[in-house]
C-alpha positions as a Markdown table, in Angstrom:
| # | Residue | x | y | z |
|---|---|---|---|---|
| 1 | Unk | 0.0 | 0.0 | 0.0 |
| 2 | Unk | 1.3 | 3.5 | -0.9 |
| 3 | Unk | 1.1 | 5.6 | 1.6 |
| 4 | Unk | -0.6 | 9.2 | 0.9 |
| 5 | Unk | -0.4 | 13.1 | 2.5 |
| 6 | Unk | -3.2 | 14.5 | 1.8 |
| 7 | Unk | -3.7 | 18.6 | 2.2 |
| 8 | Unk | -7.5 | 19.6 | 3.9 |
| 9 | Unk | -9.5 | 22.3 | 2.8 |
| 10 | Unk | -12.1 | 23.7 | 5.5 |
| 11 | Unk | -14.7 | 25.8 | 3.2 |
| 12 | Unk | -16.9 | 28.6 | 5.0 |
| 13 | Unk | -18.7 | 31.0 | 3.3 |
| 14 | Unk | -16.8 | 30.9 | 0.5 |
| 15 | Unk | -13.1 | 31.1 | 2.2 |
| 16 | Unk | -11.2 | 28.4 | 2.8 |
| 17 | Unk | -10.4 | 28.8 | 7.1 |
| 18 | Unk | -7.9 | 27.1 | 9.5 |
| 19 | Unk | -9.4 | 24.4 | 10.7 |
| 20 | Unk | -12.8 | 22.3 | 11.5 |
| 21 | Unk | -12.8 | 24.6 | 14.7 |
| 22 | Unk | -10.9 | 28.1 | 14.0 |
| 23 | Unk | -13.1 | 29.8 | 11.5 |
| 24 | Unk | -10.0 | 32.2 | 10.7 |
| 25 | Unk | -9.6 | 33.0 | 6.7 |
| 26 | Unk | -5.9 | 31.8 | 5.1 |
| 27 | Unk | -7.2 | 31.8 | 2.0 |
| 28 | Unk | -10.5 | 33.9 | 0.3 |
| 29 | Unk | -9.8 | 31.7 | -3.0 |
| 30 | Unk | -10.2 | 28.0 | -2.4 |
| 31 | Unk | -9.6 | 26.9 | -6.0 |
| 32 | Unk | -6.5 | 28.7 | -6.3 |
| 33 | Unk | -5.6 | 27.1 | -2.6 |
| 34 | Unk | -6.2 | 23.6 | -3.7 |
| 35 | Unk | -4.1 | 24.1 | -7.1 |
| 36 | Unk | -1.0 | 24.6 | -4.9 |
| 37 | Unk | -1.6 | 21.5 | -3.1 |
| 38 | Unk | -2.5 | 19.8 | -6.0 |
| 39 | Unk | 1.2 | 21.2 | -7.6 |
| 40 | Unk | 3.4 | 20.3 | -4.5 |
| 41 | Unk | 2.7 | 16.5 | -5.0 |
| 42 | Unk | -0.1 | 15.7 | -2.6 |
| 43 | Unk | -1.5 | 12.5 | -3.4 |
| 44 | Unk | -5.1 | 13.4 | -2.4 |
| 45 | Unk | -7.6 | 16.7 | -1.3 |
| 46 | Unk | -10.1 | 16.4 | 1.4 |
| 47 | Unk | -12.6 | 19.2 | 1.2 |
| 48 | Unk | -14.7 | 19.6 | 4.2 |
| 49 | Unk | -18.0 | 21.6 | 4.0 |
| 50 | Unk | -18.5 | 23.7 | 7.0 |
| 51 | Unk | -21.4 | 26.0 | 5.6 |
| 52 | Unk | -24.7 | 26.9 | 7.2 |
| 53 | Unk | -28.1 | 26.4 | 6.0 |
| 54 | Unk | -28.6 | 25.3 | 2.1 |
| 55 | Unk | -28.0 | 28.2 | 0.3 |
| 56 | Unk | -24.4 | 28.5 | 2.0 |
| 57 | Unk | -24.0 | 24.5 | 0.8 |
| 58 | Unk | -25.0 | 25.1 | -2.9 |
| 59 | Unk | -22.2 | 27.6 | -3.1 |
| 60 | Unk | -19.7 | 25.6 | -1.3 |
| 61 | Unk | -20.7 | 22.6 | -3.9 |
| 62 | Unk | -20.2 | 25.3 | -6.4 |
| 63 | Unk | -16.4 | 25.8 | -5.2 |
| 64 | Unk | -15.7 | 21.8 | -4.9 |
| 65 | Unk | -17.1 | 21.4 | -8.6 |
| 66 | Unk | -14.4 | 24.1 | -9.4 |
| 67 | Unk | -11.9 | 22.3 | -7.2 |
| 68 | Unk | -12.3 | 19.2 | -8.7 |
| 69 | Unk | -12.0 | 20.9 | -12.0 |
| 70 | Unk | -8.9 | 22.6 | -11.2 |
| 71 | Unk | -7.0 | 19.5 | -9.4 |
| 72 | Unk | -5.3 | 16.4 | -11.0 |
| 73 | Unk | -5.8 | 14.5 | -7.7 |
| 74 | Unk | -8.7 | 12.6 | -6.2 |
| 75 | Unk | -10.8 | 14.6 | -3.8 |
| 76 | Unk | -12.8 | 13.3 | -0.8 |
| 77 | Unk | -16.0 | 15.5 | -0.1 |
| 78 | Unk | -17.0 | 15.8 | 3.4 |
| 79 | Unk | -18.7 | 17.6 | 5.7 |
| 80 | Unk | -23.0 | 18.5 | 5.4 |
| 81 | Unk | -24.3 | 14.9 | 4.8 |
| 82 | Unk | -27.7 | 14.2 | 6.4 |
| 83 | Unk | -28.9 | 11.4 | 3.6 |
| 84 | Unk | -28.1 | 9.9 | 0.3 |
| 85 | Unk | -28.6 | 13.2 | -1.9 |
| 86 | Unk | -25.8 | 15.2 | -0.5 |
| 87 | Unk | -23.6 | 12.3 | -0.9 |
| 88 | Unk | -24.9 | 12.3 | -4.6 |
| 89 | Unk | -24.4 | 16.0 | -4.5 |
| 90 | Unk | -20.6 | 15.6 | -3.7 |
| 91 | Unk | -19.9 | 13.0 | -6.0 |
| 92 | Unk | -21.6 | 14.4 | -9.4 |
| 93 | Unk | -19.4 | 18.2 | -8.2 |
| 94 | Unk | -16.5 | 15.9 | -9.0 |
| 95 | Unk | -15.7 | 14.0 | -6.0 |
| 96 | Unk | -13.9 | 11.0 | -6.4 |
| 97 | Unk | -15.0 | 9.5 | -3.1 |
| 98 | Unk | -17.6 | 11.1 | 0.0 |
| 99 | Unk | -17.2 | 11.0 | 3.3 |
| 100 | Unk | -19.9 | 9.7 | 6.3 |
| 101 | Unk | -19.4 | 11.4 | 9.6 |
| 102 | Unk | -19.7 | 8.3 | 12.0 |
| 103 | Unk | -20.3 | 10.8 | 14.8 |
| 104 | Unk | -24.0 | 11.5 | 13.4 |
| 105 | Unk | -26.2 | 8.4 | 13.8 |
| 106 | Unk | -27.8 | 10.0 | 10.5 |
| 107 | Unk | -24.8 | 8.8 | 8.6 |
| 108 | Unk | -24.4 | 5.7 | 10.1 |
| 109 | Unk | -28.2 | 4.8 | 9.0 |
| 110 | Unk | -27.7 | 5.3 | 5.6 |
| 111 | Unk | -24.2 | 3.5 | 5.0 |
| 112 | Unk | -26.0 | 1.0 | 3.4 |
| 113 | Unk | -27.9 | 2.8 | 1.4 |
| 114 | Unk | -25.4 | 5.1 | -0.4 |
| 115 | Unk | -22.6 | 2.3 | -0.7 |
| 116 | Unk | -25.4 | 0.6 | -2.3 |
| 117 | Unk | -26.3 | 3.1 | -5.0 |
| 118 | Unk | -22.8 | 4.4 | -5.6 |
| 119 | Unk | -20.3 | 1.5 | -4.9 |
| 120 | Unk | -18.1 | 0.8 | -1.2 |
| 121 | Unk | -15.4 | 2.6 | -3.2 |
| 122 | Unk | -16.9 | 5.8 | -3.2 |
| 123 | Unk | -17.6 | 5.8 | 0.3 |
| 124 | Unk | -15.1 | 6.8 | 3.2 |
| 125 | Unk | -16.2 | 6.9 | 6.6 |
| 126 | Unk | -14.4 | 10.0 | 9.1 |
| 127 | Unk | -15.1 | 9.1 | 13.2 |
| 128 | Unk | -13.5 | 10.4 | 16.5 |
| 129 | Unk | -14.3 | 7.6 | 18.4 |
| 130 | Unk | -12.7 | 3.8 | 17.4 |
| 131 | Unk | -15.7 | 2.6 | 19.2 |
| 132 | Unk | -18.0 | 3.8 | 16.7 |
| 133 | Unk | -16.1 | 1.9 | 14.0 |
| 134 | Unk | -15.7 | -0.8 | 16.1 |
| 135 | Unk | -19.2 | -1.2 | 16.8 |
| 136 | Unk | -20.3 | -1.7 | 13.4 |
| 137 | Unk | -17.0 | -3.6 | 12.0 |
| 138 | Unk | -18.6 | -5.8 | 9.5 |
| 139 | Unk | -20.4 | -3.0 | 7.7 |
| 140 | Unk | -18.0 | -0.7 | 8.0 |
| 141 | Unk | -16.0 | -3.2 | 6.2 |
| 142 | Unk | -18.6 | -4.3 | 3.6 |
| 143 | Unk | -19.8 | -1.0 | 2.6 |
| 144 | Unk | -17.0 | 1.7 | 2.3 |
| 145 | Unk | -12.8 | 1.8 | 1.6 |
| 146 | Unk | -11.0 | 3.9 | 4.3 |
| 147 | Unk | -11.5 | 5.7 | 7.2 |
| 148 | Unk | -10.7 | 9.5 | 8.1 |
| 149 | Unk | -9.6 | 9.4 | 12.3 |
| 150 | Unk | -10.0 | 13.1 | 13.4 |
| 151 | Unk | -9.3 | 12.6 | 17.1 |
| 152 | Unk | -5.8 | 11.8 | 17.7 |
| 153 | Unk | -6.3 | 10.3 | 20.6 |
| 154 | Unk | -7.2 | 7.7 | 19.4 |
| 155 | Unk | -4.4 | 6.7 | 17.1 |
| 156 | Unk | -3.7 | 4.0 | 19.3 |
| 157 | Unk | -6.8 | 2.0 | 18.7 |
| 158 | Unk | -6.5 | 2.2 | 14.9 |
| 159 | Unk | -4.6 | -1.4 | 14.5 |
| 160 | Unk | -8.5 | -2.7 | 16.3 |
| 161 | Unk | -9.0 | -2.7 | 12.4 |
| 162 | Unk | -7.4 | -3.6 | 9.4 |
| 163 | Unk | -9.2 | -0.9 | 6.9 |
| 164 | Unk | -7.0 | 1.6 | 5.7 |
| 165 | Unk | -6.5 | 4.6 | 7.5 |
| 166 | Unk | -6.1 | 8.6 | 7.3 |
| 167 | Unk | -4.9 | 10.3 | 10.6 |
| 168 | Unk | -5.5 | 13.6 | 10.4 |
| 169 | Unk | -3.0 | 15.8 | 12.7 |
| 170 | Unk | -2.8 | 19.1 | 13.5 |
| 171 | Unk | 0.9 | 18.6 | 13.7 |
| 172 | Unk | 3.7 | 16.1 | 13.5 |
| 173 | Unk | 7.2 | 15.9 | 13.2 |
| 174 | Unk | 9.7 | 14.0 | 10.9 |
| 175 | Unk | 10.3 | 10.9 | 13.2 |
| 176 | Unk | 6.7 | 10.6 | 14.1 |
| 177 | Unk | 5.5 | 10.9 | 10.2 |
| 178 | Unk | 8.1 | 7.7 | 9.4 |
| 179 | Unk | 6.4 | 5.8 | 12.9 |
| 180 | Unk | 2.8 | 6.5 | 12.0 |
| 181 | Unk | 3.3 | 5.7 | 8.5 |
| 182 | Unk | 5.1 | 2.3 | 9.2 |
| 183 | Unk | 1.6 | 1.3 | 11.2 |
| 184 | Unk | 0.7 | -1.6 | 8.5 |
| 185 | Unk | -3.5 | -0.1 | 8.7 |
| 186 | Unk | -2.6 | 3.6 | 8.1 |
| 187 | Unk | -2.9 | 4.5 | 4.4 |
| 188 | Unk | -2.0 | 8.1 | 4.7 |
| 189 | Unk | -1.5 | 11.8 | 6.8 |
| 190 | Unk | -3.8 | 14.6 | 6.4 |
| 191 | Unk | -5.3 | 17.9 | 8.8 |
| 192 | Unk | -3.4 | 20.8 | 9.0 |
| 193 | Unk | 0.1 | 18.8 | 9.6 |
| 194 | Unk | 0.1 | 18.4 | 5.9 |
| 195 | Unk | -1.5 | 21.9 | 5.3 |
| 196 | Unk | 1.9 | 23.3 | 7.4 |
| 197 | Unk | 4.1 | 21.2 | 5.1 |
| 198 | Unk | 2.4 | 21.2 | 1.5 |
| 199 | Unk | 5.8 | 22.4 | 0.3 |
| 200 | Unk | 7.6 | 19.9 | 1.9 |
| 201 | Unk | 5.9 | 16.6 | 0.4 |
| 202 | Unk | 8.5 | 15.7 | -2.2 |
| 203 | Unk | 11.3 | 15.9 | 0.8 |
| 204 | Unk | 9.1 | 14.0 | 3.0 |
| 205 | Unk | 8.6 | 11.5 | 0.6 |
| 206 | Unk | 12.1 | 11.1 | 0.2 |
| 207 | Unk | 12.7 | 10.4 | 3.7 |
| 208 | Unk | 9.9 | 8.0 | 3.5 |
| 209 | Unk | 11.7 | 6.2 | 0.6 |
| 210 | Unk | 14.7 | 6.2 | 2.5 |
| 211 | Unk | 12.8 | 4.6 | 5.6 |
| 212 | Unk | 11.3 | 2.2 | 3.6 |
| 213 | Unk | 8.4 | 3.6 | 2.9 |
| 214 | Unk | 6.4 | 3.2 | 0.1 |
| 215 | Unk | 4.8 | 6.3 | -1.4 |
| 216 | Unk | 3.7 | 7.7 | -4.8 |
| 217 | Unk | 6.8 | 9.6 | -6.3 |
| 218 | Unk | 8.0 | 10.2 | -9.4 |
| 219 | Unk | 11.1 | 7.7 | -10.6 |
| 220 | Unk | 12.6 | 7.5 | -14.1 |
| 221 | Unk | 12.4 | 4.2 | -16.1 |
| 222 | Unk | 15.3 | 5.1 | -18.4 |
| 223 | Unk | 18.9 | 7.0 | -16.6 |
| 224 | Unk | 20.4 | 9.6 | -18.3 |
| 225 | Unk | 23.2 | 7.5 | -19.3 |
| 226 | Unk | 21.1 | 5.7 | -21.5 |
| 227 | Unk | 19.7 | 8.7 | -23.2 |
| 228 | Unk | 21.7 | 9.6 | -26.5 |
| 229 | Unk | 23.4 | 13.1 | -25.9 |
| 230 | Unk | 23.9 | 15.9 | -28.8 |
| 231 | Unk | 27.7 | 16.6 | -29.1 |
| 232 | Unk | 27.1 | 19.5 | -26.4 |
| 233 | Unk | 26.3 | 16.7 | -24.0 |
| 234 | Unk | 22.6 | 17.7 | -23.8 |
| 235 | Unk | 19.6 | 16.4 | -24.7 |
| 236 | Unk | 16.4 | 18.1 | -26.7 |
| 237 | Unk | 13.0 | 18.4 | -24.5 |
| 238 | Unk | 9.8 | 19.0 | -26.6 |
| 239 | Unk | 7.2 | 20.5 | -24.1 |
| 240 | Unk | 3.3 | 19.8 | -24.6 |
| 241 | Unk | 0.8 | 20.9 | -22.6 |
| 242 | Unk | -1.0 | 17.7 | -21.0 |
| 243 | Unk | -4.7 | 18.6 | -21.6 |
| 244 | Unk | -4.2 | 19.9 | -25.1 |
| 245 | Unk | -1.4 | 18.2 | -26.2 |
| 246 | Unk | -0.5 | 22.0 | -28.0 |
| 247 | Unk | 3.3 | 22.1 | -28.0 |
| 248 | Unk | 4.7 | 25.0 | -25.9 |
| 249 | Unk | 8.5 | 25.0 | -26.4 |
| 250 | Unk | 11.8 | 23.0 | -27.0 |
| 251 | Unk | 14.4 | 23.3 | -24.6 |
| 252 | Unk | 17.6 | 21.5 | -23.9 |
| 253 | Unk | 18.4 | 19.0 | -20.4 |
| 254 | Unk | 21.8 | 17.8 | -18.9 |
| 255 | Unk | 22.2 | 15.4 | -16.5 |
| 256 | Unk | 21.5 | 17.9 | -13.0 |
| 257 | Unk | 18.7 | 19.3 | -15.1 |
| 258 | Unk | 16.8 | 15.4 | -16.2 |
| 259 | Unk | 17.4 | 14.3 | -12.3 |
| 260 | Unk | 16.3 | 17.8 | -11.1 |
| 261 | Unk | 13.3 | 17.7 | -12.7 |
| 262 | Unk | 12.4 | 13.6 | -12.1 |
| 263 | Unk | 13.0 | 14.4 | -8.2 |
| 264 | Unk | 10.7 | 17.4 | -8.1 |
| 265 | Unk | 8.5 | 16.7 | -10.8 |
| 266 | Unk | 9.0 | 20.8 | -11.7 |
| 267 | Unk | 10.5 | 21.4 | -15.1 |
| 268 | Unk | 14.2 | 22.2 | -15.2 |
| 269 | Unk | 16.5 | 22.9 | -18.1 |
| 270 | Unk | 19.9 | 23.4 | -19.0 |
| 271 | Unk | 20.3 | 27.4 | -20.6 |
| 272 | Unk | 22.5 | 27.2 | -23.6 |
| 273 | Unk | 23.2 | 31.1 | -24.0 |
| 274 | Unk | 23.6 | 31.2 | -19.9 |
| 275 | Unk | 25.8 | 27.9 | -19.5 |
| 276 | Unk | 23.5 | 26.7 | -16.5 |
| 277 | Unk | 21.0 | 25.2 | -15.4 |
| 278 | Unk | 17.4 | 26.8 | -15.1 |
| 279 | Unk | 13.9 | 25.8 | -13.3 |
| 280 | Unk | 11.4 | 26.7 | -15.2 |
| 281 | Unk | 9.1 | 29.6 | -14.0 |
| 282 | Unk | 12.1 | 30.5 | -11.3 |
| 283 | Unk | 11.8 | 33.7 | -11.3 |
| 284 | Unk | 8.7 | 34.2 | -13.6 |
| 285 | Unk | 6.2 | 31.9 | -11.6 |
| 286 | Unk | 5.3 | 30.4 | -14.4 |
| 287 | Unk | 6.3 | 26.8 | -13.7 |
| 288 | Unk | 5.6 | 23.4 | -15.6 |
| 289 | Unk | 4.7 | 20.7 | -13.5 |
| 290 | Unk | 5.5 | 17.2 | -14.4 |
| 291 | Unk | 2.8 | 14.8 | -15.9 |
| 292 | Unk | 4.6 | 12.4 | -17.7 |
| 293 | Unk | 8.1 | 12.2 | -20.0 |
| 294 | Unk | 8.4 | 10.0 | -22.5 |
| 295 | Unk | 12.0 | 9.0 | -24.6 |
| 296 | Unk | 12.0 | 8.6 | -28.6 |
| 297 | Unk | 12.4 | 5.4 | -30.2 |
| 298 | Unk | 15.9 | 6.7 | -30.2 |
| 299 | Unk | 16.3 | 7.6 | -26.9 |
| 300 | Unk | 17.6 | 11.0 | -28.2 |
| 301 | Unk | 14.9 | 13.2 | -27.6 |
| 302 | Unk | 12.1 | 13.6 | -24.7 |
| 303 | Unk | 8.6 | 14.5 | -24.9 |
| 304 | Unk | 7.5 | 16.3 | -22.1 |
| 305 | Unk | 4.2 | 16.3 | -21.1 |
| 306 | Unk | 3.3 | 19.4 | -18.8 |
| 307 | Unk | 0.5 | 20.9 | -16.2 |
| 308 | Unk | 1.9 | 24.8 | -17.8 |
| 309 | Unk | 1.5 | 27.7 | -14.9 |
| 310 | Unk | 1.4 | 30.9 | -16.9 |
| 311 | Unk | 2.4 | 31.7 | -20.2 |
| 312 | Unk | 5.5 | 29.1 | -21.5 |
| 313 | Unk | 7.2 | 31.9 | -23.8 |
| 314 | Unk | 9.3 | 34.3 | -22.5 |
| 315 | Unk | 7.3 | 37.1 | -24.8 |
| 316 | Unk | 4.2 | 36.1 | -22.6 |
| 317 | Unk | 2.5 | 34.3 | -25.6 |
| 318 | Unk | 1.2 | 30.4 | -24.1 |
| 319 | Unk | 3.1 | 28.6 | -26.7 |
| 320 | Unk | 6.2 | 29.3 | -28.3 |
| 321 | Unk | 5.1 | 28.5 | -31.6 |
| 322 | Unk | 3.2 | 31.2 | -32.9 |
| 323 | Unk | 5.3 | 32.1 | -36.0 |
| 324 | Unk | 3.0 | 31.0 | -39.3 |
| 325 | Unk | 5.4 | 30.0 | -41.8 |
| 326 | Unk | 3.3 | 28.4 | -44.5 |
| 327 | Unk | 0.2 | 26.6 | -44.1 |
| 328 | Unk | -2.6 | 25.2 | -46.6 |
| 329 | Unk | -6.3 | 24.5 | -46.1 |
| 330 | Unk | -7.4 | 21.2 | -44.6 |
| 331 | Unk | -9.8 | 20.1 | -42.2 |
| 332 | Unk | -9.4 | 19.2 | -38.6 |
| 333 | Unk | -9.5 | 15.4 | -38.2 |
| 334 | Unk | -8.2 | 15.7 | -34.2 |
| 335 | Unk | -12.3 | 14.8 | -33.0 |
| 336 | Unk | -11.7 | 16.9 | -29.9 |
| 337 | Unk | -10.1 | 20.1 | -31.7 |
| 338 | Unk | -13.5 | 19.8 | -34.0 |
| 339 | Unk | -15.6 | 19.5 | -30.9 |
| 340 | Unk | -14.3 | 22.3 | -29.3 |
| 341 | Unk | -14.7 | 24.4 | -32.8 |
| 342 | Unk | -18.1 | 23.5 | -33.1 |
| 343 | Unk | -18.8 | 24.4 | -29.6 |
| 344 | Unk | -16.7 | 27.8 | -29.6 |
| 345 | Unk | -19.1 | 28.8 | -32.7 |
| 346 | Unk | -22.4 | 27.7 | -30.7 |
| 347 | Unk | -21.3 | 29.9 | -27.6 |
| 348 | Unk | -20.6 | 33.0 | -30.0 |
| 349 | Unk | -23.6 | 32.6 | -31.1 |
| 350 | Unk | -25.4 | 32.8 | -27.6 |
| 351 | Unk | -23.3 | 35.6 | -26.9 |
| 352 | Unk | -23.1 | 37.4 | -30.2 |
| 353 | Unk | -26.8 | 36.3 | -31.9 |
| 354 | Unk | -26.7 | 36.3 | -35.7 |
| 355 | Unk | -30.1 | 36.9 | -37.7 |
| 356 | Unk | -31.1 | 34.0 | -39.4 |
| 357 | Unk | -28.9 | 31.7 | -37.3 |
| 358 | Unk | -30.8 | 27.7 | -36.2 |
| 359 | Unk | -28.6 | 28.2 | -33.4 |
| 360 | Unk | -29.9 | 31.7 | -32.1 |
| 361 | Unk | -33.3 | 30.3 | -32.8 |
| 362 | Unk | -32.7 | 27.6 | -30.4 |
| 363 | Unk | -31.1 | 29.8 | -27.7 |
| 364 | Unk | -34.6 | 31.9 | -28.3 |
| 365 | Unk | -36.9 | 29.6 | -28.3 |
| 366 | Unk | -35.1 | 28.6 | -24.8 |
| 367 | Unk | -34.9 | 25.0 | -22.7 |
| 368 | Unk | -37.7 | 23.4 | -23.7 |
| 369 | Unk | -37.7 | 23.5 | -27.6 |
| 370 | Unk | -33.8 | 22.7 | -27.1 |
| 371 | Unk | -34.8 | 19.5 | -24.7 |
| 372 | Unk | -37.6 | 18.9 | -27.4 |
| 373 | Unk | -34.6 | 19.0 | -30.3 |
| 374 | Unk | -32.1 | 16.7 | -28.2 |
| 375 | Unk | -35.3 | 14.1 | -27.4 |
| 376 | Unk | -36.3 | 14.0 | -31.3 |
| 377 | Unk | -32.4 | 13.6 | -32.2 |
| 378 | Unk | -32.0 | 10.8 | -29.5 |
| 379 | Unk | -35.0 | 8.4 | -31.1 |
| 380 | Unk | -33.5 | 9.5 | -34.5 |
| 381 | Unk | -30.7 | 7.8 | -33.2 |
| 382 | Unk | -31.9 | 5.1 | -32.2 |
| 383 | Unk | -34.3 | 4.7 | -35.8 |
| 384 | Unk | -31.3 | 4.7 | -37.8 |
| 385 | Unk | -29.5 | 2.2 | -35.5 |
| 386 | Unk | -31.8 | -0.4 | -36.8 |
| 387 | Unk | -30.9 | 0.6 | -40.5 |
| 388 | Unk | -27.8 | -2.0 | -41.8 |
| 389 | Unk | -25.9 | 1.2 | -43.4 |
| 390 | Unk | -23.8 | 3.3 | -41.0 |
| 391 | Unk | -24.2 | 6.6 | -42.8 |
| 392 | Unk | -27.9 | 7.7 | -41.7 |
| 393 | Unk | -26.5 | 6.5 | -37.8 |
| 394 | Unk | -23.6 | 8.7 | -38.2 |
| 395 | Unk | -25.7 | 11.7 | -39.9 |
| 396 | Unk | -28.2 | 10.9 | -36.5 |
| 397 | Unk | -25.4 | 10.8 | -34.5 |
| 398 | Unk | -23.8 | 14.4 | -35.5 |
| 399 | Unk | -27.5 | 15.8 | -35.1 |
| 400 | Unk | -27.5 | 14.9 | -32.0 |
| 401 | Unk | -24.0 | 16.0 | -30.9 |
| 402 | Unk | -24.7 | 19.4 | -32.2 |
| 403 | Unk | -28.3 | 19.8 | -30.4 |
| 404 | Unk | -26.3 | 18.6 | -27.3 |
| 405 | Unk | -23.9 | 20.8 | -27.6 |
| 406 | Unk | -26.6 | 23.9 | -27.9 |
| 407 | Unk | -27.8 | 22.3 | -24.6 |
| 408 | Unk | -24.4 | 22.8 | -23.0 |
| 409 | Unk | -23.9 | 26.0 | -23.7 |
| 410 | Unk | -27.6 | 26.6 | -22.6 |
| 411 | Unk | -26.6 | 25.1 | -19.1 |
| 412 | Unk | -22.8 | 26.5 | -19.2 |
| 413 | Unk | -21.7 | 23.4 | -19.6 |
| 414 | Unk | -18.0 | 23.4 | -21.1 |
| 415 | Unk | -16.1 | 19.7 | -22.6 |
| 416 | Unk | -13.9 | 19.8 | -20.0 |
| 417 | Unk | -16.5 | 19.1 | -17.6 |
| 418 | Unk | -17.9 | 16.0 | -19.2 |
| 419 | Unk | -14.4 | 14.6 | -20.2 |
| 420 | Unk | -13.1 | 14.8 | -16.7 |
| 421 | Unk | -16.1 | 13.2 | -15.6 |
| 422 | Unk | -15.2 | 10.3 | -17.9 |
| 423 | Unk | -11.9 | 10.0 | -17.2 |
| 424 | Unk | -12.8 | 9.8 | -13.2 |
| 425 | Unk | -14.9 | 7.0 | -14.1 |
């Protein structure tokens, strides 16, 4: 089992605040917040909602759909559960898993239920008390994947079970990180220890790899020595963007710079004109974060796949290549690049009408001749499904896309918000 360190966020009234107790602001943008955790390497995001009253939860479930949006890593939704709807609630804003608070019988009673509909893997339990975990073992067991201790107290009595475990701390030092962690039942550290030492994580998990310790760190499948160098000794870097795949820059690595940048997982580079060695976004803030690296078939070259902060050219533009040399007309085959044209043109049009435009008719008419459209297109659909040709499916098929699409941008609905909903799944 690798073990995790996972950052909290404590949402009230829109600001993210110290603790489940000290309702004192660090932070009046929570997104922003949970993008540096996400960028220091945590392995995971608990997001507790401490609002008041509904109207203060529908805008906190507002900031954890942005959250999850923003963030690479799974988040854990806590915090406002009374019955199966607001786990529902927490899991369609993006959640990867929600958390039951064992301290309410309310949540208790409906364990079943939601692990049930939504699957034990979805469901982690927090408690103060062992007792109350202890007390219904078997279920516990059955029905969800880890447990959240928030009373540390009560560390002790974690190895009375074998599920996995989060201790959340308010603080802890070095030693007691690598003694906790070597507990065979804990899975991982959270609370505001980890908040205090978000910048630390890729030390820490050094240490732990040093202890023994397994954890979820970054380690290179090919050395440098087995790369093939350029007579300068370094090696070419193409960067992409790991969303878009748009490539952002070429730069050059040697070996400080290639081990620099596998033990950070932050970008570095070897300057040619400067004769050293740079991290990227040093001085400028605008960093590239690691997502994957890949070698050529050569081993010569690396293809750098990046989460870019910022712009990635020096002249502020977001790609380096912005130069047109030559180009001819063709049409976009990349299905998401036509997507995403099809859709910027729909948006314009809600935002820019157009007389004589379908679309604008659509948007005018409002939801109910567009649900009417995207019901007709669906059985359409289905009709030509039962055809032996493909074409009339496929004609169906890209009615349908397009009405849906009209529907998304009726809803503000954007690609990325249906993709990353996919790719959680």
């Amino acid at each position: 089992m690798l073990k995790k360190f996972i950052p909290c966020i404590y949402l009230y009234k829109g600001n993210a605040v110290k603790n489940l107790k000290d309702m004192e602001v660090i932070s009046e943008n929570p997104v922003e917040l949970a993008g540096s955790y996400n960028d220091e390497g945590s392995d995971e995001l608990i997001i507790f909602d401490l609002s008041n009253g509904d109207e203060e939860h529908e805008e906190s479930l507002d900031i954890i759909k942005a959250i999850c949006a923003a963030v690479d890593i799974p988040v854990i939704g806590a915090g406002n559960v009374k019955r199966m709807e607001d786990i529902k609630k927490l899991l369609y804003a993006g959640c990867k898993k929600a958390c039951l608070n064992f301290s309410k019988q309310g949540n208790i009673d409906i364990l079943k239920e939601v692990s049930e509909k939504f699957g034990k893997d979805k469901i982690v339990i927090c408690y103060t008390e062992t007792d109350k975990i202890t007390s219904y073992i078997d279920e516990v067991q059955e029905l969800s994947c880890e447990l959240i201790l928030l009373n540390t107290s009560e560390i002790k009595n974690t190895l009375e079970t074998t599920m996995p475990t989060i201790l959340s701390l308010p603080d802890v030092s070095l030693d007691k990180i690598i003694e906790l962690l070597n507990m065979e039942n804990v899975s991982g550290l959270s609370g505001m220890a980890m908040n205090r030492n978000v910048n630390n994580i890729g030390d820490i998990k050094k240490l732990c790899r040093e202890n023994g310790i397994a954890v979820n760190k970054m380690t290179a499948a090919i050395s440098w020595d087995e790369l093939k160098k350029m007579e300068n000794g370094l090696v070419p870097v193409v960067v992409q963007d790991y969303r878009t795949d748009q490539v952002l820059m070429v730069a050059y690595m040697n070996e400080e710079a290639y081990n620099q940048t596998i033990e950070t997982g932050k970008m570095h580079y070897y300057s040619r004109s400067r004769g050293e060695q740079w991290l990227k976004g040093e001085t400028s803030g605008h960093f590239q974060f690691v997502k994957s690296l890949y070698a050529d078939c050569d081993k010569d070259t690396i293809l750098a796949k990046v989460k870019q902060i910022g712009a990635a050219c020096h002249t502020g533009s977001y790609s380096c290549f912005f130069n047109e040399i030559a180009k001819t007309e063709y049409s976009e085959k990349n299905p998401q690049k036509v997507l995403d044209s099809v859709f910027e043109v729909i948006t314009d049009r809600k935002k820019n009408p157009r007389e004589g435009s379908y679309t604008n008719y659509l948007f005018d008419k409002g939801i109910d001749k567009i649900l009417k459209k995207v019901g007709e297109e669906s059985t359409e659909i289905v009709i030509a499904a039962k055809n032996p040709n493909s074409n009339e499916i496929v004609y169906e098929m890209a009615d349908f896309l397009y009405h849906m699409m009209v529907l998304m941008a009726e809803k503000d609905v954007k690609w990325e918000d249906i993709t990353d909903e996919l790719a959680r799944r």
